[in-house]
C-alpha positions as MATLAB code, in Angstrom:
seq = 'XXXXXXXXXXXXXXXXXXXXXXXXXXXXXXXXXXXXXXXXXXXXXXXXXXXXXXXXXXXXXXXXXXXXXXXXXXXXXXXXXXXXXXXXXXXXXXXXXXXXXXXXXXXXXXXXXXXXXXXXXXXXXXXXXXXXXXXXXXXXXXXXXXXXXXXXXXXXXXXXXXXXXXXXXXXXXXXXXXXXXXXXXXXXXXXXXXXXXXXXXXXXXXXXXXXXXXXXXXXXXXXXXXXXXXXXXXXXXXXXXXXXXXXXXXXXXXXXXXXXXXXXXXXXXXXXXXXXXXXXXXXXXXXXXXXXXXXXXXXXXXXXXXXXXXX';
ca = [
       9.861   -9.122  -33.441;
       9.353   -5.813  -35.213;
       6.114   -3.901  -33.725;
       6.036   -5.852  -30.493;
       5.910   -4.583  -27.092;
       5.503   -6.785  -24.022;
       4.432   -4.772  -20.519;
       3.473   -6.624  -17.326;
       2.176   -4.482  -14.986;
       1.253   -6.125  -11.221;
      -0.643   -3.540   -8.704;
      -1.100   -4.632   -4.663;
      -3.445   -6.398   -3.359;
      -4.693   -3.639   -1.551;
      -6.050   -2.314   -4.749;
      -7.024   -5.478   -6.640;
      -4.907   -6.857   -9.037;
      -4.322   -5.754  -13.164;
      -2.237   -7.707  -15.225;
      -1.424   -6.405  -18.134;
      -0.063   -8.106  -21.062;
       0.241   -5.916  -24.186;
       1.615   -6.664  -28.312;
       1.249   -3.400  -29.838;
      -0.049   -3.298  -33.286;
       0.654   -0.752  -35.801;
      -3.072   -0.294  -36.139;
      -5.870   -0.582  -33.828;
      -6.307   -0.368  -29.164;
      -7.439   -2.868  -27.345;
      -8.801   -1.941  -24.162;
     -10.774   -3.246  -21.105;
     -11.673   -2.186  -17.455;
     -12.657   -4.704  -14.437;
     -14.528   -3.794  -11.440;
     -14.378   -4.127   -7.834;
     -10.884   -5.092   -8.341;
     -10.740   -6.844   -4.893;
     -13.361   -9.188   -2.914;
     -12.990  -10.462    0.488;
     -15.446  -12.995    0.952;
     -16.123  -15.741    3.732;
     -17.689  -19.073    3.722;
     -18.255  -22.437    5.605;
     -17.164  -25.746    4.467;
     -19.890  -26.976    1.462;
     -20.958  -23.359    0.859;
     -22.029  -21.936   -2.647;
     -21.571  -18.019   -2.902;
     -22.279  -16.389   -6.393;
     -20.858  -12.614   -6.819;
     -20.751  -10.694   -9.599;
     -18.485   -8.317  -11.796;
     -18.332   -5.795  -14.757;
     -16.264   -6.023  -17.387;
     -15.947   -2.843  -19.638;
     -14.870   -1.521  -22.758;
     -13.470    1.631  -22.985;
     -12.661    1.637  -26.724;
     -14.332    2.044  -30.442;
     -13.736   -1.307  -31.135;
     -15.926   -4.728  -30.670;
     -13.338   -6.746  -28.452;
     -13.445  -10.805  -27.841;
     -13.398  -11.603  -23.992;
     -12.680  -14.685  -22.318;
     -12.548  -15.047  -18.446;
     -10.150  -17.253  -16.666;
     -10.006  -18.012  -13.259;
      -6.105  -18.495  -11.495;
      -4.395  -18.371   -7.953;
      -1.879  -16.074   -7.273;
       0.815  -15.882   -4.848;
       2.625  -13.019   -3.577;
       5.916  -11.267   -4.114;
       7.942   -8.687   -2.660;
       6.920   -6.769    0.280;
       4.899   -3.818   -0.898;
       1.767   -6.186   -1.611;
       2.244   -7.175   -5.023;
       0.746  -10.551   -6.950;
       1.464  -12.447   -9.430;
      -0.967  -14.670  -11.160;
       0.700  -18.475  -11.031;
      -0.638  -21.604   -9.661;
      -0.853  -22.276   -6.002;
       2.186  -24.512   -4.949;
      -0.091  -26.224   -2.563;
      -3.871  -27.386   -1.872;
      -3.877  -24.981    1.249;
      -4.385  -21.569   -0.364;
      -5.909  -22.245   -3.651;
      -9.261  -21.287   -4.863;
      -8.986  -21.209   -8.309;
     -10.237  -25.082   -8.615;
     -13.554  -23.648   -6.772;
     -14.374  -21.198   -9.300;
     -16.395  -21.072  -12.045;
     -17.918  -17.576  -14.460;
     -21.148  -17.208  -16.455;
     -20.516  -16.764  -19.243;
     -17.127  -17.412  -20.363;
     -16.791  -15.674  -23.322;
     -18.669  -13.011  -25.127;
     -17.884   -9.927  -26.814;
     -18.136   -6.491  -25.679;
     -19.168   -2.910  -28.328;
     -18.014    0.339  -27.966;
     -18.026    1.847  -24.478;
     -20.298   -1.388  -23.805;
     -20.394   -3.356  -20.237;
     -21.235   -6.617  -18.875;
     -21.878   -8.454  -15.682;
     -19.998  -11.600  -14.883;
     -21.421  -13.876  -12.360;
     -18.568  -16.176  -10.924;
     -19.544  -18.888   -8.129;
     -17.399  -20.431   -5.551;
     -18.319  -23.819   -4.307;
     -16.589  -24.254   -1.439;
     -16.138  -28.144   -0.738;
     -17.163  -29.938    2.265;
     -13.843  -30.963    3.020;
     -12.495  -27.262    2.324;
      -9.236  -26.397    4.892;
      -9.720  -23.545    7.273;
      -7.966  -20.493    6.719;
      -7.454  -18.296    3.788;
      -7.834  -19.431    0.092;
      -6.623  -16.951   -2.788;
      -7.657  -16.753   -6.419;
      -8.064  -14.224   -9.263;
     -11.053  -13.696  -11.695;
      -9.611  -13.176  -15.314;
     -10.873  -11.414  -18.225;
      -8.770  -11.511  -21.581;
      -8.979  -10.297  -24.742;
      -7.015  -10.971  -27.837;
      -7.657   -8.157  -29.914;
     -10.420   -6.083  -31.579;
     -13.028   -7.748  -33.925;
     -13.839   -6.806  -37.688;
     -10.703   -4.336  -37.694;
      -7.793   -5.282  -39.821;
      -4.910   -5.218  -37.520;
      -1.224   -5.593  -38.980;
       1.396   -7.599  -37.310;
       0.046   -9.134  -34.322;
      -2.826   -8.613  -32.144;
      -3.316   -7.043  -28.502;
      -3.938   -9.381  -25.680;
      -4.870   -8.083  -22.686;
      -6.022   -9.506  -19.195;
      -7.397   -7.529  -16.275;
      -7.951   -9.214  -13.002;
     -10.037   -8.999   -9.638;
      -8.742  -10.842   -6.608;
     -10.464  -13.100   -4.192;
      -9.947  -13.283   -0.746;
     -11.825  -16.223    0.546;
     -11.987  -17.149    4.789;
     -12.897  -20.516    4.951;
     -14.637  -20.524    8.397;
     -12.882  -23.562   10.815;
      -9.889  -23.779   13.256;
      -7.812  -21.083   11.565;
      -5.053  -19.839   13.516;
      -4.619  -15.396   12.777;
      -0.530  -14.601   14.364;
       0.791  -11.319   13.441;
       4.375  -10.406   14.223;
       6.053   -7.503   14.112;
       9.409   -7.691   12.450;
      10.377   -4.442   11.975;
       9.323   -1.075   13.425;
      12.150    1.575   12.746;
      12.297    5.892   11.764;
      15.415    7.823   11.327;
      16.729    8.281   15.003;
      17.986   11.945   13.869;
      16.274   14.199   11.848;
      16.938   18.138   11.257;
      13.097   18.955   10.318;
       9.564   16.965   10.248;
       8.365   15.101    8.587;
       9.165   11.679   10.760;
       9.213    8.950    8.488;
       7.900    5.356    9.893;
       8.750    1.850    8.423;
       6.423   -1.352    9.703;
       7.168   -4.974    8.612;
       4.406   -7.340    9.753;
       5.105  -10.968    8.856;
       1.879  -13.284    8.975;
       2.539  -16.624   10.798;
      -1.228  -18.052   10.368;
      -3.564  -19.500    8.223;
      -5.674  -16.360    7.047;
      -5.347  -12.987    5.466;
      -5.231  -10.389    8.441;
      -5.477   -6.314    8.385;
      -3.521   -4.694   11.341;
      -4.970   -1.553   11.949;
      -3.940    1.145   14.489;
      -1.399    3.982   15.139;
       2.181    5.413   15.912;
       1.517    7.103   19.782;
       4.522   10.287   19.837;
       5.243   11.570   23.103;
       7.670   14.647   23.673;
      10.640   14.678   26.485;
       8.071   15.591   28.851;
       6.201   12.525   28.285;
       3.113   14.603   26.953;
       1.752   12.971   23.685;
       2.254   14.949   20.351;
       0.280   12.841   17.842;
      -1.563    9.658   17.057;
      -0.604    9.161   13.888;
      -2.943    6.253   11.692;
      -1.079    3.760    9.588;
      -2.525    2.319    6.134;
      -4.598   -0.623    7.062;
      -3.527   -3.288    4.068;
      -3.790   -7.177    3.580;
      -0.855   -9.213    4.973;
      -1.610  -13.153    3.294;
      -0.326  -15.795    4.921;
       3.618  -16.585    4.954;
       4.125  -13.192    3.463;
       5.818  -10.282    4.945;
       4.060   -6.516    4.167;
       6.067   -3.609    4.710;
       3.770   -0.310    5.301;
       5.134    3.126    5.492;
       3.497    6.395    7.298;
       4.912    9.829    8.695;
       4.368   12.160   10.755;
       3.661   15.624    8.366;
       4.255   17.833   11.689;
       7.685   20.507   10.254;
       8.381   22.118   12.890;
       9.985   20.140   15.814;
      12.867   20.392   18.512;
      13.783   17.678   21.182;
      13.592   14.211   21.760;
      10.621   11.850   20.818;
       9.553    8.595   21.910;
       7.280    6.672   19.374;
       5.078    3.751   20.103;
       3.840    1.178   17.819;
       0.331    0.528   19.104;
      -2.831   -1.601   17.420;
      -4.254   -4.655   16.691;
      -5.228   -7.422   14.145;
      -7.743   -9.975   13.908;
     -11.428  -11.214   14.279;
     -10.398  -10.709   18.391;
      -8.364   -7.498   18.083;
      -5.562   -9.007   18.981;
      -2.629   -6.649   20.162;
       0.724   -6.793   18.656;
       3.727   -6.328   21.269;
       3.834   -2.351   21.663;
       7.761   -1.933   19.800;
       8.887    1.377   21.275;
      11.788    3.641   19.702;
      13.454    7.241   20.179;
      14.290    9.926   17.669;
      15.609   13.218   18.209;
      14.612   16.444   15.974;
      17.254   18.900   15.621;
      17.365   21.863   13.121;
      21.083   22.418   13.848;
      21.448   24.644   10.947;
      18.987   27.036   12.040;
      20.729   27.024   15.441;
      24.078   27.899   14.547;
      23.234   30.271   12.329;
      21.820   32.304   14.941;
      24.691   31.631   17.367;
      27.038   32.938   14.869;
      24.182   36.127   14.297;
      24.436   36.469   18.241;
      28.175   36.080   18.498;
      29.068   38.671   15.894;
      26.583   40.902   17.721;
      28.225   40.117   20.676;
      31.917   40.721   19.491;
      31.018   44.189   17.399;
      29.344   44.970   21.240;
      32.554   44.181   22.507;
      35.007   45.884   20.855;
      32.782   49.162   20.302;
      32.098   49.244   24.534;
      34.040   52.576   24.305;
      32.643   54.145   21.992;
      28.743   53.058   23.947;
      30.148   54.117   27.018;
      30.772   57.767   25.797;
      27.611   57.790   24.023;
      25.078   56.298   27.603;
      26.949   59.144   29.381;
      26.318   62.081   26.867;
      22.610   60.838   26.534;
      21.634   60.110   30.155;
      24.608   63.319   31.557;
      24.789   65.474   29.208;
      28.722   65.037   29.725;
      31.128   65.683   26.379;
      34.219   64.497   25.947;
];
């Protein structure tokens, strides 16, 4: 259709979530801002927990809102969402949720709070339950807008413990870096795949040693949200340029309401700036060979300087 533009736009879960969902006009923005964007709450079974949110508008236009509340599952490994419902009882939350109000409209550069409430039931399963809070707009009000209108919908996530026998299992699937480089930085890959019940943050660091077994760095990788059954790949480097030898890395940390250590993966890497080094062999063995072939002529000139002899 002429004058339509569709854009979904999904940002990780570290962050929150936005979902963007955009049909350009040839007249007229529609625009609106959600804040926190993420909220990691926990509960007991039969619990009632009320938080609250702002929805802004950012425009010059008086814009219709309407919250929604969804799960959401994830995709990929980089900690993206989308916004779908849960393919099982065990990790949904949207069914708990409810806002206040649900629809209202917003001025220019106006705000406003939205309560939502979570009643946990008494039955609730342990472990992690995941849901989004919604707000959507279809367009701006009182403006004459040609074509179609612009729907939007910016979400927060919900990260809701339910307290019980949950079971947090971290595993380490991947821990790799190039295993020759000719300059720093070090690059790091870490897969963690979550095996439990619950959302877990492993926190902690890459330990470098040198050849001599004398540590070079500790260097601190991004702590981010791993959800159950999903795999979260995080990346960190070491910024250090200038280095020569072999390394030994060491993947060392924890994860949990216990701490719990991951096995330590260990792996080597050598830093070599071979470029640098044979360009000053080749500087020394030029030096060496014009040395060489000109001994004669040195010779003459050590015994005239230190002699006084003349040929």
């Amino acid at each position: 259709m002429k004058g339509i533009k569709l854009l979904i736009l999904i940002v990780s879960i570290m962050g929150g979530v936005i979902l963007i969902n955009t049909a350009s006009a040839q007249k007229g923005e529609v625009g609106i801002n959600i804040s926190p964007l993420t909220f990691e709450l926990t509960a007991n079974p039969g619990d009632v927990l009320t938080n609250r949110l702002k929805v802004y508008n950012p425009t010059e236009s008086v814009i219709g809102i309407k919250m929604e509340v969804e799960d959401f599952a994830v995709t990929g490994e980089m900690g993206e969402v989308i916004i779908e419902p849960a393919e099982t009882e065990t990790y949904s939350l949207a069914g708990w949720i409810t806002t206040e109000p649900i629809e209202f409209t917003l001025g220019p550069r106006e705000q406003k709070f939205v309560d939502f409430t979570i009643n946990v039931p008494e039955n609730a399963e342990p472990g992690g339950h995941y849901g989004s809070v919604l707000a959507s707009t279809v367009g701006a009000i009182g403006e004459e807008i040609i074509g179609t209108t612009i729907a939007q919908k910016v979400g927060a996530l919900v990260l809701l413990t339910v307290a019980g026998e949950i079971k947090e299992s971290l595993v380490v699937k991947e821990f790799s870096a190039p295993s020759f480089l000719e300059t720093g930085p070090v690059p790091f890959i870490i897969r963690f795949e979550n095996t439990g019940t619950v959302h877990l943050r492993p926190r902690g660091f890459v330990v470098i040693t040198d050849w001599r077994g004398k540590k070079a760095a500790d260097v601190e990788f991004p702590q981010l949200n791993v959800i159950p059954g999903a795999v979260r790949k995080i990346e960190t480097s070491w910024q250090n340029k200038w280095l020569f030898g072999k390394y030994t890395a060491m993947l060392v940390g924890g994860y949990g309401t216990t701490n719990t250590p991951f096995n330590p993966p260990v792996l080597t890497f050598w830093v070599f700036p071979w470029k640098i080094v044979l360009g000053v062999f080749l500087i020394l063995l030029l030096v060496t060979f014009y040395f060489y072939k000109t001994r004669k002529r040195w010779r003459l000139a050590l015994r005239i300087l230190i002699k006084g002899e003349e040929t």
